[in-house]
Structure formats: structure tokens, C-alpha cells
C-alpha positions as CSV (number, residue, x, y, z in Angstrom):
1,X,90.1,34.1,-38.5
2,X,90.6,31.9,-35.8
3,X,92.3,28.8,-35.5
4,X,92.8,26.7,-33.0
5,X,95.9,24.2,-32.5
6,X,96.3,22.4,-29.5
7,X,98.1,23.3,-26.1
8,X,101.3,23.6,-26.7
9,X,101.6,23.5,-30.1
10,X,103.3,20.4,-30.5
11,X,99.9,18.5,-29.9
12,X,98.5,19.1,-33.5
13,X,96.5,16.6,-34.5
14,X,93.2,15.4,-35.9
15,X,90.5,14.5,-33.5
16,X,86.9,14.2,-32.5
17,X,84.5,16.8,-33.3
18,X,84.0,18.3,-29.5
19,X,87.6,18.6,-28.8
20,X,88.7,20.8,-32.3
21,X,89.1,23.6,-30.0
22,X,90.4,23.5,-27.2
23,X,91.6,26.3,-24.9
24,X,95.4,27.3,-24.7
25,X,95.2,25.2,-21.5
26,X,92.4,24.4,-19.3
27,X,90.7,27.7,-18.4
28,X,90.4,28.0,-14.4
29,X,87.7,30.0,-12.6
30,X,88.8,32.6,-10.2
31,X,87.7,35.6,-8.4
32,X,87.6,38.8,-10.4
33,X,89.4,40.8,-7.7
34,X,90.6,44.0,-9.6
35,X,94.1,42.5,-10.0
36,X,94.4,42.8,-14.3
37,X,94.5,46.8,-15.3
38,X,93.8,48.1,-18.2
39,X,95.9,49.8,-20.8
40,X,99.0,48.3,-19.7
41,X,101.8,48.7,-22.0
42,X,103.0,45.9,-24.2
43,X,106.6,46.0,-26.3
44,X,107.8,48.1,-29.0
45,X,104.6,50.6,-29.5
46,X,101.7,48.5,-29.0
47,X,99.1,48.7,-25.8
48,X,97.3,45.7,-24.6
49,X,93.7,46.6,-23.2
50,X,91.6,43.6,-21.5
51,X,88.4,43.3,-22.9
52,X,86.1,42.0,-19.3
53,X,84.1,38.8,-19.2
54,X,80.5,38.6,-19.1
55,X,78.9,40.2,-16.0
56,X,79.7,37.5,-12.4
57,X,82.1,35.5,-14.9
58,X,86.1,35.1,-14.6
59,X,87.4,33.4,-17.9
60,X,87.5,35.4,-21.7
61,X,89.1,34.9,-24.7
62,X,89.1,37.0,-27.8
63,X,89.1,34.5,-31.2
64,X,88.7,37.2,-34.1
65,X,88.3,40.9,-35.5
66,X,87.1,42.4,-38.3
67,X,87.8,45.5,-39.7
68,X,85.8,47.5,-37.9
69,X,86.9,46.5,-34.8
70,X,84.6,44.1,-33.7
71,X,85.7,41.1,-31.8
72,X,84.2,37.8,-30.9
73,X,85.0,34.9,-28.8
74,X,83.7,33.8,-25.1
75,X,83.7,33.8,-22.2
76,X,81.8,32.3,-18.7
77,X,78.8,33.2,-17.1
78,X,77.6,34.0,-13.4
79,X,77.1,30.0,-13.6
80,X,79.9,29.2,-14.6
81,X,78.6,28.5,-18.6
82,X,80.6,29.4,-21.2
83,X,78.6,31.8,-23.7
84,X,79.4,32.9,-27.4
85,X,79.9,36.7,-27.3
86,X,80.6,39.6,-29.2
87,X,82.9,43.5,-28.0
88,X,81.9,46.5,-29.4
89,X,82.1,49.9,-28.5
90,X,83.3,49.0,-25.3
91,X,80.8,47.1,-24.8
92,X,80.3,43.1,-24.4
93,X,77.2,41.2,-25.6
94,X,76.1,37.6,-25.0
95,X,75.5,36.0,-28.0
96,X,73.0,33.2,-26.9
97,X,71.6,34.2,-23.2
98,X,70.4,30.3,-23.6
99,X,73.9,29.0,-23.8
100,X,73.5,26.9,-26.4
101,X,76.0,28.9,-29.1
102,X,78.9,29.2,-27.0
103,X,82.2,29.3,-28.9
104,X,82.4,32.1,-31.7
105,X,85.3,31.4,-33.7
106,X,85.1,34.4,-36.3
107,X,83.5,37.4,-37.4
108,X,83.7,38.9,-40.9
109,X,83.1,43.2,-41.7
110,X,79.2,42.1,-42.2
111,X,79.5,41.4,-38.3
112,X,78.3,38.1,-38.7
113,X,79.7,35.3,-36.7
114,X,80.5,31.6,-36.7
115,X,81.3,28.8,-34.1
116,X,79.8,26.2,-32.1
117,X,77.3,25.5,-30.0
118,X,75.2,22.5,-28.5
119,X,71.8,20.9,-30.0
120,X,68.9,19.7,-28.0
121,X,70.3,16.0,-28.9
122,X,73.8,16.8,-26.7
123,X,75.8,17.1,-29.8
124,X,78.1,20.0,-31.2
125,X,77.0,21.6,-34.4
126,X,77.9,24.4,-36.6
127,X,76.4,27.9,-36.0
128,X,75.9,30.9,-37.8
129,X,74.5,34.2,-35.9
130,X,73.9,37.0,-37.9
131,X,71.8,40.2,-36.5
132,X,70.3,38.3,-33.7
133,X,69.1,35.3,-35.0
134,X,70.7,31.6,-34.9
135,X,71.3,28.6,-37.3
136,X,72.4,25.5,-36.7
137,X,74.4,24.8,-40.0
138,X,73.8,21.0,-39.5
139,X,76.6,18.2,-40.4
140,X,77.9,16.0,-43.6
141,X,75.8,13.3,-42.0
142,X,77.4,12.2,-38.5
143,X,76.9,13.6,-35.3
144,X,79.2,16.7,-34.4
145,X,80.4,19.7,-36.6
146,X,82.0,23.0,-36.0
147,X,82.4,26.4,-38.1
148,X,86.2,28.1,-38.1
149,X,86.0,30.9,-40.2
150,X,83.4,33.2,-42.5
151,X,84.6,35.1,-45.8
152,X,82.8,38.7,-46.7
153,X,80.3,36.5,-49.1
154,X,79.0,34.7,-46.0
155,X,80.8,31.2,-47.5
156,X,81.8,29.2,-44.2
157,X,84.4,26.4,-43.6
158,X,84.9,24.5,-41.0
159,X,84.8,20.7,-39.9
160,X,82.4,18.0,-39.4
161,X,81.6,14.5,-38.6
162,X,80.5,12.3,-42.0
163,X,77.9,9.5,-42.2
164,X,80.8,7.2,-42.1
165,X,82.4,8.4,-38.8
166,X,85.4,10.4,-40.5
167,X,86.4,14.0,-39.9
168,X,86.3,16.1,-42.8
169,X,86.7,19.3,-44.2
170,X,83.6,21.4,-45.5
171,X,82.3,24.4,-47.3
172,X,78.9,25.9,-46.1
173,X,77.3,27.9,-49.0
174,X,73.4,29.3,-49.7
175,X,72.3,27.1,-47.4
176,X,74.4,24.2,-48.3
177,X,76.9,22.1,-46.9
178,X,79.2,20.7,-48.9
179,X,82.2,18.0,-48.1
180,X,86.0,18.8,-49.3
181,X,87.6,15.5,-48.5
182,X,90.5,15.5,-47.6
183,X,94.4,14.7,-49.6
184,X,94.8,11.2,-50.9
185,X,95.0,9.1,-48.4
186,X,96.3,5.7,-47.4
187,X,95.3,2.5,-45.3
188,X,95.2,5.3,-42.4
189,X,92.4,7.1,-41.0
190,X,91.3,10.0,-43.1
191,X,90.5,13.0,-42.1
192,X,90.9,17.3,-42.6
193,X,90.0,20.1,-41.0
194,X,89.0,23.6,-42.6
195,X,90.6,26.2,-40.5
196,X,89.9,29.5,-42.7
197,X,88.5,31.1,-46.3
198,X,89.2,34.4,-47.9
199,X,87.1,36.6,-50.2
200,X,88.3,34.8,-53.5
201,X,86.7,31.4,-51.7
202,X,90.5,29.6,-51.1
203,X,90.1,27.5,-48.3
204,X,93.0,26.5,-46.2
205,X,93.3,23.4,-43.3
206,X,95.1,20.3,-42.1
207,X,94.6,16.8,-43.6
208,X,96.0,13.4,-43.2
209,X,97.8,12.0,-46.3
210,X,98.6,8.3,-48.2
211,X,101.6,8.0,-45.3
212,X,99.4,8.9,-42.4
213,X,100.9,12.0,-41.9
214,X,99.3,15.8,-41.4
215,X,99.9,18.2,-44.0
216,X,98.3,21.3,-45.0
217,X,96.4,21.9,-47.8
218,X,94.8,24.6,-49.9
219,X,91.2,24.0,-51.9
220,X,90.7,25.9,-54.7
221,X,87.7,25.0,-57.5
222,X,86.7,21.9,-56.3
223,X,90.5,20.6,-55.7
224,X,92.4,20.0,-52.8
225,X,96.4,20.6,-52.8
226,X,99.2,19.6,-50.6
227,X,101.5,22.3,-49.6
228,X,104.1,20.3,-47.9
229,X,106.1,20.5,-45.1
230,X,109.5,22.0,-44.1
231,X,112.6,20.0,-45.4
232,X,112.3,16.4,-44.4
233,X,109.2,17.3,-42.0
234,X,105.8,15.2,-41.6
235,X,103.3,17.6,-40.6
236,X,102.5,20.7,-41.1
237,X,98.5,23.0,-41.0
238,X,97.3,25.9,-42.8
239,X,95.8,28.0,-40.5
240,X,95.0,32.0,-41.9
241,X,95.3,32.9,-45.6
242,X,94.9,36.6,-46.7
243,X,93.1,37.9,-50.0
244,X,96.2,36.9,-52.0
245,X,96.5,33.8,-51.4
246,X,99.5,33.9,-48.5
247,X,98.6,31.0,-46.1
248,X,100.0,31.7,-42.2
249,X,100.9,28.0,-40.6
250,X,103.3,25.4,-38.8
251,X,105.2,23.1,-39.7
252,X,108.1,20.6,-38.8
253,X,111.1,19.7,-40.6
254,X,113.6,16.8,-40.1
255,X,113.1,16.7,-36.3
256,X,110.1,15.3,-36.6
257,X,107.3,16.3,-34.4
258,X,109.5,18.1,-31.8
259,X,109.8,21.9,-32.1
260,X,107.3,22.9,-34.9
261,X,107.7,26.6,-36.1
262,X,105.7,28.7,-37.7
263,X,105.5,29.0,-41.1
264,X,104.9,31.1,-44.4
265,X,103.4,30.0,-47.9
266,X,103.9,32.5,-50.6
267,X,104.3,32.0,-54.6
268,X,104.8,27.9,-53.8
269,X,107.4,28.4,-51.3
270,X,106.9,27.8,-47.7
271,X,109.4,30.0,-45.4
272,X,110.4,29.3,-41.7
273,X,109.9,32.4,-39.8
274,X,111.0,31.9,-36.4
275,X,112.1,30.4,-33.4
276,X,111.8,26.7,-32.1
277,X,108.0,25.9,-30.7
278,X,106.1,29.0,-32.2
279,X,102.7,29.3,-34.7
280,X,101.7,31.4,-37.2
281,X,97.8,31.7,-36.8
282,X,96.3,34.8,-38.6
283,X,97.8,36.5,-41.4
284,X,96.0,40.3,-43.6
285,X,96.2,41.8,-46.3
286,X,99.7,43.9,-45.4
287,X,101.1,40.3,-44.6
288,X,101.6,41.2,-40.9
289,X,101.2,37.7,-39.0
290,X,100.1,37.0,-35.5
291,X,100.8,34.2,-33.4
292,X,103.4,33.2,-30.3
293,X,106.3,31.2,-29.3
294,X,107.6,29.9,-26.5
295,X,109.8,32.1,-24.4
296,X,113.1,31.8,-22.5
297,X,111.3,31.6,-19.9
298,X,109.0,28.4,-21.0
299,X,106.0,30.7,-21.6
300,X,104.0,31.4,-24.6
301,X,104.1,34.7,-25.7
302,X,101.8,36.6,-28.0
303,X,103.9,38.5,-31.8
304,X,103.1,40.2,-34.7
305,X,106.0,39.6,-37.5
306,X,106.7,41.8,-40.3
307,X,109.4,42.2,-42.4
308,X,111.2,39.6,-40.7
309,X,111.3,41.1,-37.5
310,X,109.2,39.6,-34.5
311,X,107.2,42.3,-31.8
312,X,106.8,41.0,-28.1
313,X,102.9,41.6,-27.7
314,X,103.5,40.4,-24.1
315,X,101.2,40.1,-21.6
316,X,98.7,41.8,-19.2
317,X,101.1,43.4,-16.1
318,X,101.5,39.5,-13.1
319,X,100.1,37.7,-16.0
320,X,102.8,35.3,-17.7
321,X,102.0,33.9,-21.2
322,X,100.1,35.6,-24.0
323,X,98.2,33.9,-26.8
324,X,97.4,36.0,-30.3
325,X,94.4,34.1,-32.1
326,X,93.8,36.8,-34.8
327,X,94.4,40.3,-36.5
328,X,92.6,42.8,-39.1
329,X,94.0,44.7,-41.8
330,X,95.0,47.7,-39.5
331,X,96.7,45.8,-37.4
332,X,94.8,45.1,-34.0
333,X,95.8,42.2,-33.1
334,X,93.0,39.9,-30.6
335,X,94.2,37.3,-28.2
336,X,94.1,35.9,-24.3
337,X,96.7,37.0,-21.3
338,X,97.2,33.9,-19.2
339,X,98.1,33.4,-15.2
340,X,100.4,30.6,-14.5
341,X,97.9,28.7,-13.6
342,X,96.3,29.3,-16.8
343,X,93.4,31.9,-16.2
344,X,92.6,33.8,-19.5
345,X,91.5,36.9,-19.9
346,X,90.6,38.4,-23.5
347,X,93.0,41.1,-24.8
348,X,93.6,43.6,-27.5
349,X,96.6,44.7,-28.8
350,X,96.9,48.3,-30.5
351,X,99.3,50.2,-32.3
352,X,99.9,53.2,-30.1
């Protein structure tokens, strides 16, 4: 379950097709000079382990992990290319040695992964790989598409370009793409993003509305809802939802888009879980919830919350912000440990 929203947080927003995910910040190459250890301890019981990059590159990031402990995400080349790859066993694998599929954005227990990847044409479609082999999952019709997140039935959500030129929403089934829409909307542009599906085929995202505001949704048999917004807020996403139905988020409330916080949707009512500039990205099935917040130091910093308590993931030892992109059900937690000058390096976090 991965979800991307912008640098930052604050800088949520709809936008074109090649830019749905971006990195935390711009990713800088660098030497690999021995510098990050591994196994260094993290807060409250949990270790953080880097994961490498690809053999001559300097740049990872860890997106998602399924329940067996396999992680995807990508990282750089010896040329510098950024390739889709896959951790296991200790081991890391490049996806696509071509380059082409170079952003895995999930992974679900079958070990099949999603993402994006260029086309022959230059533009950025969906892609599914799954043992080995590659598909491009096409588009609704325009140019550019990209896949966030893959349920245990192989169903597949994510965004894409339509005939018309809008952004929306889709489900990828059997072969099959089909278009969500997006919530009512007004004399603004219209648009939605699907950032993540469980097993029981609910889809949760971000959509613009009649007011030209951004506001989460959840798409359930054929119909998209509106789960609102803090108090007096105008945006708000859906990022992670879990197997009943509990959607992980952010939102804003009567501040409008300054300090957004993460959020939780249970039973209808959305709850504020934490500090000033934070996100909730990944939630499972024991409704433990990854994401960061800013520190007091002005850095991002990598949690887990449960039970209303928040757990420091922190960062790989000289490193100084920490991004958590997504969990499993035992509670590994996958992310990137950042330099100040923003060179990321994919991470684990485990339960000692």
C-alpha cells in the first residue's frame, strides 16, 4: 500500500499523470561510502535495517510489504536510471533490467507488483509484473496512467489520463480498465486519484468536489462517497484502508491548507490523531498506522500509532528525516532514511 503525497505534505494536490509521485524531496546521487550502518537502533523497541540500492547505485526507497516480508520500491542504477525492484531474502532484484518499469508502488501476499513505468511512445503507463513477466495495463483513453495499489484478487487501482484530458480514478480488473469518476463536481476542473483497495474491493483516494476543493472518498459498488474533512476543513485524501473498511488519511480543518494532520475514518467518523503537519499513509488489519510528522526540529520523522500513542521510528544513525510509506499485518513497517540534503536510502523497521 503505498501512497504518495507531495513534499511536505502540505502540497497535496491533483496534478499531471508523470508527477503523481514524487519523491519525499528530490533524491540526490552520492557516493556510497560505507557511512549508513546497519541494524541501528530506532525508538521504543523497533530496529531500522537499510535495505542497499542496486549494485553502483546511491538512491532507494522502500514503497510496500506484504505479509511475507517482501518489499518493493526503487531505486538507481550504475547509470544513474532509476529501476523498479523487489527485497527478499536479503536479497534485492531488478525488476525491469531494461528500465522501462521503474517505480513499484505495491506488492500484495501473491508477490505481485504494480507501478509505473515508460512506453516506447515516452509516456507513463500502468504496469503490472507478476513472476517475471510485464504488462502495460494501458489508460482510460489519454496519454499517461499509473497503478498505486493491488488487493489479494489481483484488482488494481490507481490513476489515469481520460480521452478528455482529466485525471481520474480507475479500477483495473480481468483485463479491464474501468473509470470511477470522481465526486460531483462543479464549474472546476475534475479530477480523483485512487490511492489503495482492500480484499473486499473498497477503493479509497482524493477527488475534487462541486466547490473545487479535495476531499477524500471511498468507492464501494459502483458508487463513490465523500468522507469529508475535519471541522470547517477543505481538503482532505484517503490514502490506506484495511480489510474493514478503516481508511488511514489527512486532512485540514478550519486553518485551511496550513498544517494538515493525519487522520482516521472509522464507523463514519473521522478522528484527528496527531500533531500539526503529519500523514497517515498505511493502515492493517490490527489498525496500527504508519506515517510521519514533522519534528521540533523541522524534520520529518517516520511513526507507527496505536492506541493513541505515537512511536519515533527515527532515522538511520547522521541521517535526519525519516519517511514510512507502508506496513503489513505483523507490523514491519517500510520507508526511506533521508540526509539533509535529501539522499534516501530504503529502510525497514522491526519489532525487536
Amino acid at each position: 500500500m503505498k501512497r504518495m503525497i507531495s513534499a511536505g505534505i502540505v502540497s497535496v494536490v491533483l496534478t499531471t499523470m508523470p508527477m503523481l509521485r514524487p519523491a519525499f524531496a528530490q533524491q540526490e546521487q552520492r557516493g556510497t561510502d560505507g557511512a549508513r550502518q546497519q541494524g541501528a537502533d530506532a525508538s521504543r523497541g523497533y530496529s531500522i535495517r537499510a535495505l542497499g540500492a542496486l549494485p553502483g547505485g546511491t538512491w532507494s526507497r522502500a514503497l510496500a510489504i506484504n505479509d511475507r516480508g517482501q518489499i518493493a520500491g526503487s531505486s538507481d542504477s550504475a547509470s544513474g536510471a532509476p529501476h523498479a525492484v523487489l527485497w527478499n531474502k536479503g536479497m534485492i532484484f531488478d525488476l525491469d533490467p531494461s528500465g522501462a518499469f521503474d517505480d513499484a508502488h505495491d506488492i500484495n501476499k501473491r508477490g505481485q507488483i504494480v507501478g509505473s513505468g515508460n512506453t516506447a511512445s515516452g509516456d507513463v503507463h500502468a504496469m503490472l509484473w507478476d513472476d517475471g513477466a510485464i504488462m502495460d495495463l494501458g489508460t482510460l483513453g489519454g496519454h499517461n496512467s499509473s497503478a498505486e495499489a493491488i488487493n489479494e484478487r489481483g484488482q488494481i487501482v490507481g490513476s489515469s489520463d481520460t480521452a478528455a484530458g482529466q485525471q481520474h480514478a480507475f479500477l483495473w480488473e480481468s483485463g479491464v480498465m474501468f473509470d470511477l469518476g470522481t465526486l460531483p463536481s462543479g464549474p472546476f476542473i475534475s479530477a480523483s486519484i485512487a490511492w489503495d483497495i482492500n480484499k473486499r474491493g473498497q477503493v479509497v483516494g482524493v477527488s475534487t468536489t462541486a466547490t473545487g476543493e479535495q476531499h477524500a472518498f471511498l468507492w464501494e459498488r459502483g458508487t463513490m462517497g465523500d468522507l469529508g474533512t475535519f471541522a470547517g476543513g477543505s481538503f482532505s485524501s484517503a490514502i490506506g484502508i484495511d480489510e474493514r473498511g478503516q481508511v488511514a488519511g489527512v486532512s485540514n480543518d478550519v486553518g485551511g491548507f496550513s498544517d494538515p494532520q493525519a487522520a482516521l475514518w472509522s464507523n463514519g467518523t473521522i478522528t484527528d490523531l496527531g500533531p500539526p503537519e503529519s500523514i497517515a499513509r498505511a493502515i492493517n488489519k490490527r489498525g496500527q498506522i504508519a506515517g510521519e510528522a514533522r519534528s521540533a526540529s523541522g524534520d520529518f520523522r517516520a511513526f507507527l500509532w496505536q492506541h493513541d500513542r505515537f512511536t519515533d521510528l527515527a532515522m538511520l544513525p547522521g541521517e535526519t528525516s525519516s519517511v514510512a510509506w507502508d506496513l503489513n499485518d505483523a507490523g514491519q513497517v517500510v520507508g526511506e532514511s533521508l540526509t539533509s540534503s535529501f539522499a534516501s536510502t530504503a529502510v525497514v523497521w522491526n519489532k525487536r
